[in-house]
Phi, psi and omega in degrees: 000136189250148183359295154332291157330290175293309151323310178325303195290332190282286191313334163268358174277335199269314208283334196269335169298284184317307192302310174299315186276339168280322182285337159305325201269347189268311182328305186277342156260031179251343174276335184266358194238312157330306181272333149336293146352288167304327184289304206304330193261334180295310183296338155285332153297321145344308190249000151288335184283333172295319185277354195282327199282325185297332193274344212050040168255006153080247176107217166268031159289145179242110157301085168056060159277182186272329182265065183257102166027081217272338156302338185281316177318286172301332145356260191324302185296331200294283260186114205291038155283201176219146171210177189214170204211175196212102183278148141337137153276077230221323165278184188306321183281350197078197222267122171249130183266132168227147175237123173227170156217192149232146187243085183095215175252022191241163202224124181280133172222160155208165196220136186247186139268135179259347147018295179270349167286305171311335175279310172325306199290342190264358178265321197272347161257348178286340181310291179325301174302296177311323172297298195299332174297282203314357196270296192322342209235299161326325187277349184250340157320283182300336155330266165341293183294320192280294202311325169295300184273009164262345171281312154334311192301300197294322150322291197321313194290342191266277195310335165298324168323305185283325177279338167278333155318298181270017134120008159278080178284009187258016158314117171218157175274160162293085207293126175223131204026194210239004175279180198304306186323305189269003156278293193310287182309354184271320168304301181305309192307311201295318201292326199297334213248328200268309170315305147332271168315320184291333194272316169326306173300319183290311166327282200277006176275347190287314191299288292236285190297334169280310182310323196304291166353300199317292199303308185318298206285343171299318182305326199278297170324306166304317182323300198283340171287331186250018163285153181317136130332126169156173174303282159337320156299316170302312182306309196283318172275359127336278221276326178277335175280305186278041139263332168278012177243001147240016134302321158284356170295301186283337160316310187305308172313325198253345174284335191308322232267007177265125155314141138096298206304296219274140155190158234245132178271121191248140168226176159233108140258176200258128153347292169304313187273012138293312188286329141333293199296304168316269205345307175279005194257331188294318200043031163292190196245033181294129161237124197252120190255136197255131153227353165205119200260145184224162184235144177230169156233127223195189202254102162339304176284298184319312176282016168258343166312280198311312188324296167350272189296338157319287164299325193261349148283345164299307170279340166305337154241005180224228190213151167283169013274167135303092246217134165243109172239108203243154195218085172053210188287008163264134152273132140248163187231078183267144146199219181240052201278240192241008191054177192266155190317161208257353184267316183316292215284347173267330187229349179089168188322167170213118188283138172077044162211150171224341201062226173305348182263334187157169181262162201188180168231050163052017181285346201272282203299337163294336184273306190298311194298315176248024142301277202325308188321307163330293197295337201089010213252173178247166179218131185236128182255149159210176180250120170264136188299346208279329214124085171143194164197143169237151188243121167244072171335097178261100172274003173283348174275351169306147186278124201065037183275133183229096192237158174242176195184162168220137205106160189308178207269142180359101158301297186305347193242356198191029168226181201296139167297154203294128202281000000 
């Protein structure tokens, strides 16, 4: 049940509450106040029949009847008072108010019909009931309606939260009042402009140390062509190549992580012959299963990026063999490793964590996430049940992909996994 909800229902449960206890307190004093009235005036008829029996002209005293009350009967006989009584409504007249006493040894009584009271007090509660409905179908009207814009507010700040979550930091609420609702959204703006600023501040100390980088490790690069042949030589040129490759890798992270810097050069190429073309850029041991071929248009060298970095976390972290399988415009990328971490498959790549497959500084898979973005295309990471993980490239979904195919429908994304 949602905000909305539960307000509407809170506000219309008070108003129905309120409606019922005001229609109870008028009711029971609009009743206490009837008999009131009634007794005062019956009991003055009492005492003109008391005086009319004294004087002997009888008048409208009833002399010892019979259907006179018998709780009244006794009052009166007990005790020289004068009393009054409420008949039930149960005979041909309705509800009768009576007043007696005793005179002597006969007991003077006289009687009104309460009738017109009863009728009155039953008009004055369908008024009350009706009233009280329409207050309640108001109250849940004007319910709704409060409950609608304070959950709209209360959305608007949940959904900037959320687009700040998935990496839109120019997300902002609208400042609307001065109320709690709009310190919350003035929290999210703040939290959003202090985040901001901090991931910016990492960007360029990130870039600032890979340019600085840069130049030295080129130098380490020249440096090493002009060493001796050897075991020592070989070691030194290992170790100077992947440093110049993770420099550049991270200069990649920090131009992906600027909205806007990056932007995608379009061809129409063949699917396969991107997934070839990584493959071989790779210089793994890769088998590329064409199961359906397609042309799309879309930026070549990035998606042979992704392709690239895909396969070579696969051998890098799992097990062979390794499998490129395309089906029109999905790349999968399968293998047989230990699959990918349960942090992975829940929150997506993270640069500089890899978890459970193995060590790293998580750059490969943030540079595929954030090519594809560039591109528009998807990237879906999973665990197969059979044993193994797959990374799937969807390039039909980029915006303005315009790809053809021949063949069954995404082998690679709903068909048996690659053996």
């Amino acid at each position: 049940m949602g905000l909305r909800t539960k307000t509407a229902l809170v506000i219309a449960l008070t108003t129905a509450l309120a409606a019922t206890v005001i229609g109870f307190l008028v009711h029971h004093r609009t009743a206490e106040n009837q008999q009131q009235n009634a007794r005062t005036a019956v009991d003055d008829l009492l005492v003109e029949a008391l005086h009319d029996v004294a004087s002997g002209t009888g008048g409208s005293a009833l002399v010892d009847p019979p259907e006179l009350p018998a709780a009244l009967r006794r009052a009166v006989t007990e005790r020289p008072v004068r009393a009054t009584y409420l008949s039930a409504p149960g005979g041909a007249d309705g509800p009768v108010m009576w007043a007696a006493a005793r005179q002597g040894d006969e007991v003077i009584a006289v009687r009104r019909s309460y009738a017109p009271q009863a009728r009155a007090l039953a008009d004055l509660d369908r008024v009350l009931l009706g009233s009280g409905m329409a207050t309640t179908v108001l109250g849940c009207v004007l319910g709704g309606g409060a409950a609608a814009v304070i959950g709209r507010r209360i959305g608007a700040s949940a959904k900037a939260a959320r687009q700040i979550a998935d990496g839109d930091l120019t997300a902002r609420v609208r400042r609307a009042g001065k109320d709690e609702i709009g310190q919350l959204g003035a929290a999210v703006n703040t939290m959003a402009d202090a985040l901001n600023d901090r991931l910016e501040a990492e960007r360029r100390v990130t870039a600032d140390i890979a340019h600085e980088l840069r130049t030295p490790v080129a130098g380490l690069v020249t440096a090493t062509g002009l060493l001796p042949p050897g075991r020592p030589t070989e070691l030194v040129t290992t170790s100077v190549t992947a440093l110049r490759d993770l420099v550049e890798d991270v200069l990649e992270v920090a131009r992906l992580d600027v909205p806007g810097v990056e932007q995608a050069d379009c061809a129409d190429v063949l699917v396969s012959a991107l997934a070839e073309r990584a493959v071989r850029r790779t210089g793994k041991d890769t088998e590329v299963r064409v199961v359906r071929d397609g042309t799309v248009r879309t930026d070549p060298r990035r998606v042979e990026r992704i392709i690239a970095n895909l396969v070579s976390n696969a051998h890098r972290h799992a097990a062979p063999p390794v499998v490129v399988e395309v089906a029109g415009p999905v790349v999968g990328v399968r293998d047989h490793g230990p699959g990918f971490p349960d942090a992975l498959l829940g929150e997506g790549p993270r640069r500089f964590r890899t978890g459970a497959r193995g060590r790293g500084l998580g750059l490969g898979l943030t540079i595929v996430v954030g090519q594809a973005r560039v591109l528009g295309a998807r990237v879906r990471f999973e665990n197969l049940p059979g044993g193994g993980a797959r990374a799937t490239l969807d390039l039909g979904s980029a915006a303005g992909a315009a790809s053809s195919s021949a063949g069954d429908e995404d082998a690679a994304g709903n068909g048996e996994p690659a053996p």
